[in-house]
C-alpha positions as CSV (number, residue, x, y, z in Angstrom):
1,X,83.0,-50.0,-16.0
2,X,82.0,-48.8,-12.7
3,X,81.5,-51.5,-9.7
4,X,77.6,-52.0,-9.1
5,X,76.6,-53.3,-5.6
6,X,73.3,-55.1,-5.1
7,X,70.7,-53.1,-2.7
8,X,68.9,-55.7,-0.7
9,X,65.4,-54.1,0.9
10,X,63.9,-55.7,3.4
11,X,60.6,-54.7,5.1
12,X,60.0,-56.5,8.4
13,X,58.3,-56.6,11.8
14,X,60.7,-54.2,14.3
15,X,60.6,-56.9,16.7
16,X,62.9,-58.9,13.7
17,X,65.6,-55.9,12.7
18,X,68.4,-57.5,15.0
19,X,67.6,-61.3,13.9
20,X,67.6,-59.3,10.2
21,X,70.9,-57.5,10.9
22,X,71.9,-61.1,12.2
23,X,71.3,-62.8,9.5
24,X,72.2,-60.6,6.7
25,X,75.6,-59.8,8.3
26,X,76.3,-64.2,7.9
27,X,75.2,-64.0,4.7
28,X,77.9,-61.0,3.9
29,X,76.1,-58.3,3.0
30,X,77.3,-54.9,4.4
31,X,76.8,-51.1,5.2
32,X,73.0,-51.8,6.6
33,X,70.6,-49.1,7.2
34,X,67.5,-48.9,8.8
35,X,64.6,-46.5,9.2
36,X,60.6,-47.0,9.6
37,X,58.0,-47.4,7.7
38,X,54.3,-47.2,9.0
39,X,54.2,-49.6,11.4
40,X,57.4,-52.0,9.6
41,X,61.3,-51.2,9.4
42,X,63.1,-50.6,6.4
43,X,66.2,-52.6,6.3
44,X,68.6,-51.6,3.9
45,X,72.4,-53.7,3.0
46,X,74.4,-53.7,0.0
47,X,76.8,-56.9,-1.3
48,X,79.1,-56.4,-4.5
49,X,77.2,-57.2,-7.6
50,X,80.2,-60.3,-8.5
51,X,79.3,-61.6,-5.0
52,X,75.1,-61.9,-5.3
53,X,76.0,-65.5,-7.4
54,X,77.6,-66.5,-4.3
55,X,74.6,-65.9,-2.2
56,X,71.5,-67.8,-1.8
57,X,69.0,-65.0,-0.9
58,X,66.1,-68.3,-1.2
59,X,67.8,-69.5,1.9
60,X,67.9,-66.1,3.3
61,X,64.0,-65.4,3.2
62,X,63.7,-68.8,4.3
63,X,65.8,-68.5,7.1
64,X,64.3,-65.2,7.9
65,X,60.3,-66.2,7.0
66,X,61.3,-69.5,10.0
67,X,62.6,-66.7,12.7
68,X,59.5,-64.9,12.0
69,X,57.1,-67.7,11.9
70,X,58.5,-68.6,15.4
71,X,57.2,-65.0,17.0
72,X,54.1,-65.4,15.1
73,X,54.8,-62.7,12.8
74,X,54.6,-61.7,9.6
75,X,57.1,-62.9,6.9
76,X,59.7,-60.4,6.1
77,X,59.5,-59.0,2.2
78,X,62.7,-59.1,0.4
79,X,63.5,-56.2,-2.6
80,X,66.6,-55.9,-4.5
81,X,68.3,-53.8,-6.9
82,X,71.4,-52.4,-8.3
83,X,73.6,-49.6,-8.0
84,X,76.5,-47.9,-9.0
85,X,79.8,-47.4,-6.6
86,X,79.1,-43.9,-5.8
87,X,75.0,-44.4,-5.6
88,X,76.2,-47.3,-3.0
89,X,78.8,-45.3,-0.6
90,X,76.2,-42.5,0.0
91,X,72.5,-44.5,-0.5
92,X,72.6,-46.2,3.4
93,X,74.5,-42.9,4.8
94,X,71.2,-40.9,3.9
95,X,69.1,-42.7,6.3
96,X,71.2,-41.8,9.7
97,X,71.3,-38.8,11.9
98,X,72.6,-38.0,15.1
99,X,70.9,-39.6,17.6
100,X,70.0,-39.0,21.9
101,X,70.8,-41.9,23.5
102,X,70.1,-42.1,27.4
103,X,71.2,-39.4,29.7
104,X,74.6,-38.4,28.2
105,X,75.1,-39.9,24.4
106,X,74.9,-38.5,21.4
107,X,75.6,-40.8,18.5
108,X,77.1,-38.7,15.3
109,X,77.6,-39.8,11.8
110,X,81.2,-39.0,11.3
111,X,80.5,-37.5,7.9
112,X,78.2,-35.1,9.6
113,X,79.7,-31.4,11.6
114,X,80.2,-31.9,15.2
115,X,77.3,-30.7,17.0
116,X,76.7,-28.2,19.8
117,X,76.2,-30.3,22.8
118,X,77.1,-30.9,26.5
119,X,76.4,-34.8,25.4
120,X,79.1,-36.9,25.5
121,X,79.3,-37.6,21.5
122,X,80.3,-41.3,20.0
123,X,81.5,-40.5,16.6
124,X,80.9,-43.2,14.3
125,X,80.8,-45.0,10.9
126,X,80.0,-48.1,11.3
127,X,81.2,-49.5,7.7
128,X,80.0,-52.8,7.2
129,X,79.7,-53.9,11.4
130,X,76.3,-53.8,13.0
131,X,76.2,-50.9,15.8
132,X,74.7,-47.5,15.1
133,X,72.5,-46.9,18.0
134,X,69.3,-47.2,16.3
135,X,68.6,-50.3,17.6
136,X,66.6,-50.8,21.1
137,X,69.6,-53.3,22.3
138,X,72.6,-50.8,21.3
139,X,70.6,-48.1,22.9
140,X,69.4,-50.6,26.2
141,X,73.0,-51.1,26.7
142,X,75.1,-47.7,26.4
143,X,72.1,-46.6,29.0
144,X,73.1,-49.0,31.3
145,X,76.6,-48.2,31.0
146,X,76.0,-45.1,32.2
147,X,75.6,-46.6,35.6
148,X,78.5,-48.5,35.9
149,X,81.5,-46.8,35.2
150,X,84.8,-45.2,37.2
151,X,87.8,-44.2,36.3
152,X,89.5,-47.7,37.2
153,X,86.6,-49.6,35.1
154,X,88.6,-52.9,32.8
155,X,85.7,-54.3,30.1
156,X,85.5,-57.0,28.0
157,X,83.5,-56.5,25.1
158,X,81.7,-59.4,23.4
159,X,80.7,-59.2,20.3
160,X,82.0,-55.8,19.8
161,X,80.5,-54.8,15.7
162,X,81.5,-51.3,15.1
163,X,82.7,-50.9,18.2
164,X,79.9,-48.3,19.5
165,X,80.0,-50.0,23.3
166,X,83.6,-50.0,23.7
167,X,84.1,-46.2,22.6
168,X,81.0,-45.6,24.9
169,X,82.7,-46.8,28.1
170,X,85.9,-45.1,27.3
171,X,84.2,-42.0,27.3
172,X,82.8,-42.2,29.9
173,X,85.6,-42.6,31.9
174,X,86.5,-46.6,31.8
175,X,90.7,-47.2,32.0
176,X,90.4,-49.8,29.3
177,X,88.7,-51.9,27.4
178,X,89.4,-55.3,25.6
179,X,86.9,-55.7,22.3
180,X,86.8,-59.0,20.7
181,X,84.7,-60.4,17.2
182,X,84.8,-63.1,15.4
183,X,84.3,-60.9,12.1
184,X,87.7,-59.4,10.8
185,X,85.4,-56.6,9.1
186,X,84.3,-56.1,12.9
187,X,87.7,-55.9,14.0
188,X,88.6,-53.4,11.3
189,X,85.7,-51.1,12.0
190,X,85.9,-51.2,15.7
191,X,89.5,-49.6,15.5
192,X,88.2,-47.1,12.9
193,X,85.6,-45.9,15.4
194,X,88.7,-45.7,17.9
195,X,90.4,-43.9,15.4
196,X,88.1,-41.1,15.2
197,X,87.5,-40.7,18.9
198,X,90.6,-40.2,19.5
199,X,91.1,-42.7,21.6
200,X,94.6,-44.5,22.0
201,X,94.9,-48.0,20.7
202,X,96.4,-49.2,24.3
203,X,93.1,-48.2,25.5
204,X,91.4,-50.1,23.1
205,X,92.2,-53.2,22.6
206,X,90.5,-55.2,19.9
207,X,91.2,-58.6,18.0
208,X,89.5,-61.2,15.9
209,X,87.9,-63.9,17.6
210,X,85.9,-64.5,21.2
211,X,86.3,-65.4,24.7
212,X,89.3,-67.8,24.2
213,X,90.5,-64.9,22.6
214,X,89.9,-62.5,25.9
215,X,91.6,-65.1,28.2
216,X,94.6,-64.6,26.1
217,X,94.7,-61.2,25.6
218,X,93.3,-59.6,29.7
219,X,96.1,-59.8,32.0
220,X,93.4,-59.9,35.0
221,X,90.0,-60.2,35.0
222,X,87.8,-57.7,34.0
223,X,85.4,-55.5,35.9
224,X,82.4,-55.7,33.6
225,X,81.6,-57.7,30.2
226,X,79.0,-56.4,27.6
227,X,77.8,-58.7,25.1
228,X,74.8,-57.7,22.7
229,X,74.6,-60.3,20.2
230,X,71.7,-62.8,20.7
231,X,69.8,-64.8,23.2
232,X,71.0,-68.1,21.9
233,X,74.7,-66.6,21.0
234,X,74.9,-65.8,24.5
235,X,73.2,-68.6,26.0
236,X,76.8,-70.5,24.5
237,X,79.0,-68.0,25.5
238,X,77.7,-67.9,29.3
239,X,80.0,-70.7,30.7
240,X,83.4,-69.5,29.3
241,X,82.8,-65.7,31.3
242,X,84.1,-67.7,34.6
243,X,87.3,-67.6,33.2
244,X,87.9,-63.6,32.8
245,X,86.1,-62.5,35.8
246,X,86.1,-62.1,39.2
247,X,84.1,-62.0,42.2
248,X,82.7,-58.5,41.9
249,X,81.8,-58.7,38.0
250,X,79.1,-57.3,36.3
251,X,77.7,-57.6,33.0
252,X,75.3,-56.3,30.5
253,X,73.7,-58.2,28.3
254,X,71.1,-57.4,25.0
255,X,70.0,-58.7,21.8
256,X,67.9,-60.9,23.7
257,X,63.7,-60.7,23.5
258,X,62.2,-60.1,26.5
259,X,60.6,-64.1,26.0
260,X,64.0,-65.3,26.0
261,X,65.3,-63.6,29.1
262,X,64.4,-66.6,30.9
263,X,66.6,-68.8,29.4
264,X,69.3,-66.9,29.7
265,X,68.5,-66.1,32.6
266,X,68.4,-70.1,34.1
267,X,71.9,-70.4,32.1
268,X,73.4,-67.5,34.3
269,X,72.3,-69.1,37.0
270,X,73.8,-72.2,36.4
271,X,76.8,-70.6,36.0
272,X,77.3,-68.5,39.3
273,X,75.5,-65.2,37.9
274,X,72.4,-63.5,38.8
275,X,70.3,-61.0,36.9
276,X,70.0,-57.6,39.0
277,X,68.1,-55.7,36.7
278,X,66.0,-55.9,33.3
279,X,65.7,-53.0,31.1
280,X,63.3,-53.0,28.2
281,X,62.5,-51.3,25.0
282,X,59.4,-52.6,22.8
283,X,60.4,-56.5,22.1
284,X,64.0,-56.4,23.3
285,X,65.3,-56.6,26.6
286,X,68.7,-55.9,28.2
287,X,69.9,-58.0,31.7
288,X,71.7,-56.6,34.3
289,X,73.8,-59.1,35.5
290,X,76.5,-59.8,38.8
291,X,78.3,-62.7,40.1
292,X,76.7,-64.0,42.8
């Protein structure tokens, strides 16, 4: 009998896909998709059939019905069904095209022909990781990479999902860049992305775990950090950066709402950085941020 997977739909404010993509990505599910609908998104993510027993999807709505409650709005709906193996590895793929991001980036499925373009192009399949630059704070952030780069550009990357910030840097012209995740799938996506760039694995540097894991791994500190996870994620994370940077270091920062950029904002502050700039799309927000 062929492996069924369980299709779990859920139709949500836009101003909640990243808490969604969050929270769906703790609760293991995997290959997520997202388009619109009306004035809602359409979240799609798949878990193994043998593995929905193993989930509580009453604490997922709940968990998902309190983050919306909080932003005063409405509760997210919740489908699900079932599909086959082959229905599952091609369902989510459906919903993604390339994609124009910022000045210079194309974003291209990598089951989909290379396109005609003077665009740099980030060929990707994200897997089960969160990163396909269809979301404001993946988008927010390779667009603000474009203004920091050189050729002798070190990065930490925070966070680093499938690995879409990383690969963006590097092609635009940074020496190196050190990726770090706390989810192995993370890990394992980030250097297939690497993989089919064509980028060497010296370059790219990524491993399980988070900034203790940097301090190890950086044999100086870095030039710039990028980190888009979420407000309160960051908001932890914060006063361990001291230790891989140095006087001149910059960072970008997303997966924060633009009400939150406060707090993060006072924590940076406590902790020897200043925001430079803010960027914004809709809800979201991305900080510019230097040493001071």
């Amino acid at each position: 009998m062929a492996n069924t997977w369980c299709e779990l739909q859920i139709i949500c404010d836009p101003v909640l896909e990243e808490t969604v993509f969050w929270q769906l990505d703790q609760f293991g599910f995997r290959g997520m998709a997202s388009e619109k609908k009306g004035d809602f998104r359409l979240i799609r993510s798949y878990l193994p059939s043998q593995e929905v027993q193993a989930v509580d999807l009453e604490v997922l709505l709940q968990n998902l019905s309190e983050n919306a409650k909080s932003m005063d709005l409405a509760v997210p709906e919740i489908h699900q069904q079932q599909l086959d193996e082959e229905d599952w590895a091609n369902s989510w793929k459906q919903y993604w095209h390339p994609q124009e991001i910022g000045d210079r980036f194309l974003i291209n499925p990598a089951w989909l022909p290379t396109p005609d373009t003077d665009r740099i192009i980030i060929h990707l399949d994200p897997g089960v990781a969160f990163g396909t630059g269809n979301h404001q704070t993946t988008q927010l952030c390779l667009e603000a990479l474009e203004g920091h780069i050189n050729s002798d550009t070190v990065i930490a990357d925070i966070g680093c999902g499938s690995g879409i910030l990383s690969i963006g840097a590097l092609l635009l012209g940074a020496s190196q860049v050190y990726a770090v995740d706390v989810d192995p799938l993370a890990v394992q996506s980030t250097a297939s992305n690497r993989e089919l760039n064509a980028i060497e694995p010296e370059r790219l540097i990524v491993e399980q775990g988070s900034v203790e894991q940097l301090v190890s791994l950086v044999s100086a500190p870095v030039d710039g950090i990028v980190c888009n996870i979420l407000a309160e994620v960051i908001i932890k994370l914060i006063p361990q950066w001291n230790a891989i940077a140095h006087a001149s270091t910059w960072g970008i920062l997303s997966g924060i709402l633009v009400n939150q950029a406060a707090a993060v904002s006072d924590t940076l502050t406590q902790h020897g950085w200043r925001v430079t700039s803010q960027l914004q799309k809709q809800d979201w927000c991305c900080l510019n941020i230097h040493r001071v």
